[in-house]
Wavefront OBJ file of the C-alpha trace (Angstrom):
o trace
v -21.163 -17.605 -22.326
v -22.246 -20.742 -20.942
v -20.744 -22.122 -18.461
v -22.251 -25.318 -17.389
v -19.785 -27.573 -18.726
v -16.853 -25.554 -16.631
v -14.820 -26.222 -13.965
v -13.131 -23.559 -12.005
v -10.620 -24.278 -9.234
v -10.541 -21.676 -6.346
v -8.145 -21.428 -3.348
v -9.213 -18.963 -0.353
v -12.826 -19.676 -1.126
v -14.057 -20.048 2.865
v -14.265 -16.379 3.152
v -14.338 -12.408 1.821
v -12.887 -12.429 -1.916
v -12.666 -16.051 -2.114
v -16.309 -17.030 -1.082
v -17.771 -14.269 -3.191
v -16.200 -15.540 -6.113
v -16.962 -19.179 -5.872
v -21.116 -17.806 -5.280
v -20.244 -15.871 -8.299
v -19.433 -18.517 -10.374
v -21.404 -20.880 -8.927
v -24.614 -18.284 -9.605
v -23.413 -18.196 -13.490
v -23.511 -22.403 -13.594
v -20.141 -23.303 -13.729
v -18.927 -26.656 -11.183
v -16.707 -24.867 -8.834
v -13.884 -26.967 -6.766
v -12.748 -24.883 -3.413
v -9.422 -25.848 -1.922
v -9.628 -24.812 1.717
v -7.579 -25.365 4.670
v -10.683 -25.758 7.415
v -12.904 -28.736 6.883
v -15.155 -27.582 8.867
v -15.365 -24.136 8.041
v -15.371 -25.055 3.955
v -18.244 -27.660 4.773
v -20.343 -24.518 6.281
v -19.230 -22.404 3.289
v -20.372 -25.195 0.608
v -23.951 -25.581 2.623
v -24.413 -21.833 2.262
v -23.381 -21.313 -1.001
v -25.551 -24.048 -2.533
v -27.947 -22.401 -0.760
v -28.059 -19.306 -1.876
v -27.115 -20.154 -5.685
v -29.133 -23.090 -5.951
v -26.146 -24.826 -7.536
v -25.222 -28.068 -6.123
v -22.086 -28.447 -8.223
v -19.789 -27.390 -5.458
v -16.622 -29.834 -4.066
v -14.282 -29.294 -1.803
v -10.492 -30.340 -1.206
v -8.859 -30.118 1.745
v -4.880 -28.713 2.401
v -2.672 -26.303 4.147
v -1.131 -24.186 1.281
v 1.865 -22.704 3.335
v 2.985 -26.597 2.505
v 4.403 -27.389 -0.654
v 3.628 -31.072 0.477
v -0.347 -30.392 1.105
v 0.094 -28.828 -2.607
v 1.410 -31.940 -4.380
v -1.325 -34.086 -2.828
v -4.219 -31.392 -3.651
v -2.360 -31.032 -7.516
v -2.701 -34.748 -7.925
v -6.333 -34.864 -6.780
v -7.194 -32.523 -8.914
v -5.585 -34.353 -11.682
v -7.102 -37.586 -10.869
v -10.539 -36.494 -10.215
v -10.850 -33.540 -13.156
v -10.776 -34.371 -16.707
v -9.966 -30.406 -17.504
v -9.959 -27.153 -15.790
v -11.328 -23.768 -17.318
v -10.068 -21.380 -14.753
v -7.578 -21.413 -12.219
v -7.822 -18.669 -9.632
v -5.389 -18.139 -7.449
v -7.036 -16.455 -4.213
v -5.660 -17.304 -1.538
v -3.466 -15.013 0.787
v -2.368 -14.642 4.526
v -0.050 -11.915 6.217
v 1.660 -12.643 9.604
v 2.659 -9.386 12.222
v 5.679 -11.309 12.752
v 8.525 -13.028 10.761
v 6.935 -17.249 11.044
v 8.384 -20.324 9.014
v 6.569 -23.195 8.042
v 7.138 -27.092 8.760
v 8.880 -26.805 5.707
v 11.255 -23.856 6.289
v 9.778 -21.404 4.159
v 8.800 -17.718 5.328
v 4.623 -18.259 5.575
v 3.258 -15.522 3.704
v 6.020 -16.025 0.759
v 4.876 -19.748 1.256
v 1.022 -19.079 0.722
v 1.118 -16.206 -1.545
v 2.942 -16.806 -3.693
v 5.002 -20.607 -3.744
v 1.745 -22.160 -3.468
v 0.188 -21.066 -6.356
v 3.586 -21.040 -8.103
v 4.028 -24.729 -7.625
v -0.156 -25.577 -8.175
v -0.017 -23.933 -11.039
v 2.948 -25.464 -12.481
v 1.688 -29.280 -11.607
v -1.944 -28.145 -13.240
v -0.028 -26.628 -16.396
v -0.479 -30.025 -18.565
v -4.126 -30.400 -17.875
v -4.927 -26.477 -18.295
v -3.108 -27.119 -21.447
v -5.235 -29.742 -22.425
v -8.242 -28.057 -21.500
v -7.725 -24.810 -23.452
v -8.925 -22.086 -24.461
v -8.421 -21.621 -20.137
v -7.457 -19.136 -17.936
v -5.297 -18.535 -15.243
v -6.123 -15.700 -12.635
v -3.783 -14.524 -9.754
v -5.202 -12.062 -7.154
v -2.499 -9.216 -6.360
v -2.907 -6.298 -4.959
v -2.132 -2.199 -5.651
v -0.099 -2.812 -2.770
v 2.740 -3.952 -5.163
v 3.693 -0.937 -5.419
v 5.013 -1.040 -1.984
v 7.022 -4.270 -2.812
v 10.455 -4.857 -3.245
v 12.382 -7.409 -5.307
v 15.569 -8.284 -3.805
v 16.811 -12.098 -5.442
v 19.153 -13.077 -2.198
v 16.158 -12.088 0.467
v 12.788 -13.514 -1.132
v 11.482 -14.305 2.057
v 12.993 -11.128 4.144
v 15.069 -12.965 6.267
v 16.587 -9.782 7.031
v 14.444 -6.815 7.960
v 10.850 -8.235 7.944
v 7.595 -6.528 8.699
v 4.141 -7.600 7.433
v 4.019 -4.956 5.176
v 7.212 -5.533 3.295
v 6.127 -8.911 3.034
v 2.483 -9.129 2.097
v 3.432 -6.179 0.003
v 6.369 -7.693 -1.540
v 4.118 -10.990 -2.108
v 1.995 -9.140 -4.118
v 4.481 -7.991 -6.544
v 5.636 -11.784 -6.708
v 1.990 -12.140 -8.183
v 2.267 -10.211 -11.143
v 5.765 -11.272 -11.936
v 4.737 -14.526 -11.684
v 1.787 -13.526 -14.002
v 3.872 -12.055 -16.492
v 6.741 -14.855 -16.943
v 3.804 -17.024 -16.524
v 1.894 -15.824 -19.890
v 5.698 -15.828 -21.732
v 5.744 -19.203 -21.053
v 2.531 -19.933 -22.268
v 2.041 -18.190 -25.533
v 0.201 -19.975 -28.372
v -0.929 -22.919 -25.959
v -4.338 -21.370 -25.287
v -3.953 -20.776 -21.792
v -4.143 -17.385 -20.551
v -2.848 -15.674 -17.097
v -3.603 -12.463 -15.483
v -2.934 -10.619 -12.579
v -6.031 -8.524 -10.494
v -6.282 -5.690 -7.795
v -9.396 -6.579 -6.190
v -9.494 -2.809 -4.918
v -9.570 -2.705 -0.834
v -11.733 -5.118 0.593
v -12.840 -5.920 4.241
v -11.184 -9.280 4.543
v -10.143 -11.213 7.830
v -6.227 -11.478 6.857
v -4.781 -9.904 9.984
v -7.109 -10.441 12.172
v -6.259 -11.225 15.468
v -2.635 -10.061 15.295
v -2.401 -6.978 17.411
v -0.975 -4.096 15.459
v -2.124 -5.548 12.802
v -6.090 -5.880 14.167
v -6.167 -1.766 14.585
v -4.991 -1.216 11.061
v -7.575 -3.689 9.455
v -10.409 -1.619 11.692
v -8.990 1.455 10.453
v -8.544 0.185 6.550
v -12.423 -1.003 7.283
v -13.473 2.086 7.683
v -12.378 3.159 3.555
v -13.054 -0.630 2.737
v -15.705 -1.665 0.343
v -16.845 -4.914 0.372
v -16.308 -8.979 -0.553
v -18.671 -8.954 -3.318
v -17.377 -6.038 -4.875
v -13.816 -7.200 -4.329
v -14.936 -10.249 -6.101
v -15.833 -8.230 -9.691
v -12.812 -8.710 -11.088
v -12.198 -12.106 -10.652
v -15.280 -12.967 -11.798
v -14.622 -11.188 -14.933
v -11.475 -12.267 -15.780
v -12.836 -16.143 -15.047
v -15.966 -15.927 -17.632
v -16.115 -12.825 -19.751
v -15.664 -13.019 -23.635
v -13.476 -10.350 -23.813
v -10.858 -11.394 -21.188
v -10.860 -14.908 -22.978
v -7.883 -13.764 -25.001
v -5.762 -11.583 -22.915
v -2.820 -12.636 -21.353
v -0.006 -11.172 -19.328
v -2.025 -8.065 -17.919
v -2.963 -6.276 -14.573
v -6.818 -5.275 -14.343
v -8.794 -3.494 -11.541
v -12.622 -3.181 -11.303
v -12.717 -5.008 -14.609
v -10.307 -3.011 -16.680
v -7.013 -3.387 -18.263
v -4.256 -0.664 -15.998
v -0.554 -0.484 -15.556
v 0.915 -1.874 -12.580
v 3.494 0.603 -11.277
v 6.522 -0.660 -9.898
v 9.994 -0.123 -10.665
v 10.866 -3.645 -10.065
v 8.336 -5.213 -12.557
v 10.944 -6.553 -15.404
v 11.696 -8.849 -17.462
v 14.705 -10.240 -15.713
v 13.382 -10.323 -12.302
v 10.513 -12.151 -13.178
v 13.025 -14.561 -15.123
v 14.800 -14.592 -11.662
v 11.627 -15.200 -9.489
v 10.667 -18.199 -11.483
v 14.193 -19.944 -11.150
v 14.330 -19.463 -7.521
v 10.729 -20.224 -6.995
v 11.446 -23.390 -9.254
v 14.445 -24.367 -7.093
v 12.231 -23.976 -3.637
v 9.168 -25.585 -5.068
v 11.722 -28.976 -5.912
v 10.412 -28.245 -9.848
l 1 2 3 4 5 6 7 8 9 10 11 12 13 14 15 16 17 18 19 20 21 22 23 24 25 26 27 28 29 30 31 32 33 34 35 36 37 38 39 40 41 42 43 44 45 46 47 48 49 50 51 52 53 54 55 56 57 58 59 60 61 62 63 64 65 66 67 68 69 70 71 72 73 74 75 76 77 78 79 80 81 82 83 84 85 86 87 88 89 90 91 92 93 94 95 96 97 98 99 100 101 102 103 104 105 106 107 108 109 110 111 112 113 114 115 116 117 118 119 120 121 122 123 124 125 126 127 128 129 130 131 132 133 134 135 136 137 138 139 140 141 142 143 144 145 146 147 148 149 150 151 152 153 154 155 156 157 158 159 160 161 162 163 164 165 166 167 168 169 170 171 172 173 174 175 176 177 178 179 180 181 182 183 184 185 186 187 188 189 190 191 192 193 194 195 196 197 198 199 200 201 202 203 204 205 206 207 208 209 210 211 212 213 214 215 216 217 218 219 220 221 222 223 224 225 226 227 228 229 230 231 232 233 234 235 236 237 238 239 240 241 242 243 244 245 246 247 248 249 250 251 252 253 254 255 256 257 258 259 260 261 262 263 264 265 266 267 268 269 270 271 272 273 274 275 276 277 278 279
């Protein structure tokens, strides 16, 4: 496939997952466009990665995405400066040891993982449209499986640890994912869901409890580049170009396995996430 005359859109791209992918893509032609939240550290990450790919078609776009505001501004950027995206990939993802709200007044890690891609990808849905055949590609986790669904307490106002939430963030992902590719069918736009498998990442770091479980998951960890397989697939394989609405890990089609992955509450999750967003 080639993919010189593509443009693919990453969030998270400074580090682990994100920054593998970008080299990734980057290594396979395509322009990438990294939305970071660190100028400076995203200005070290595009000098290294043009480095080592030899691909100068790198830019950078600066915003927090725990605010919906920072969003809107990057979404119109994008709109402004792009005349079509191939891939979207939705990489991004935090986790807090304890229960933090943004400027904003939402819960942070419901704000990054999951409203911020909700709302980007809703503002980028005309031009994805209009770019198609494109793709859509939202990093999860297996650790859905740990999440819970509960339509009054979204953002675990009641009862939070980091692990219900990241957890329960994750299984936002692929509900998203799935109402996501309903809502899209016959435009030409496609969107998946990924486990990257478990990858030595810095989300945690620095937290306390939270810094002795990363070391420990470290230990059983494999690492960014591999994590990265998958989303590199799903962006520019031929046989993912068509698929829509499914779950993969290290490059294959499985079943996500969750009790709370229906119809209904991803028809829920969309409203309220609609309602929060100001969509």
């Amino acid at each position: 496939m080639d993919n010189s005359q593509k443009t693919f859109i990453i969030t998270g791209a400074t580090s682990g997952i994100g920054k593998e992918t970008a080299k990734g893509l980057l290594k396979a032609g395509g322009r990438v466009v990294m939305i970071a939240r660190n100028t400076k550290k995203a200005e070290q990450t595009e000098q290294e990665l043009i480095a080592d790919t030899g691909n100068k078609q790198l830019d950078i776009l600066c915003g927090d995405l725990s605010l919906m505001e920072d969003v809107r501004k990057l979404a119109k950027t994008i709109i402004e400066k792009y005349p079509k995206i191939d891939v979207l990939i939705n990489n991004a993802g935090v986790t807090y040891f304890k229960r933090t709200l943004t400027k904003e007044g939402f819960e942070t890690t419901f704000a990054v993982n999951h409203l911020a891609p909700f709302l980007l990808t809703n503002l980028l849905l005309d031009l994805l449209k209009k770019s198609s055949p494109s793709r859509i590609i939202n990093v999860s986790s297996e650790m859905h499986k740990r999440g819970v669904f509960c339509a009054v307490d979204l953002q675990w106002a009641k009862g939070y640890s980091w692990s219900k939430s990241y957890c329960s963030s994750k299984l936002y992902n692929i509900l998203f994912s799935l109402e996501l590719s309903k809502r899209l069918k016959d435009t030409g736009v496609t969107a998946n869901a990924l486990h990257p498998g478990l990858v030595k990442t810095n989300i945690g770091a620095g937290q306390g409890i939270m810094s002795f479980t990363k070391r420990v998951v470290d230990v059983f960890a494999i690492n960014s580049f591999e994590g990265a397989k998958t989303s590199i697939h799903l962006a520019i394989s031929d046989e993912a170009e068509s698929i829509t609405g499914k779950y993969f890990e290290k490059c294959k089609q499985v079943l996500p396995v969750s009790k709370y992955l229906t119809e209904e509450n991803a028809r829920l999750l969309w409203e309220a996430s609609s309602n929060m967003a100001g969509l």
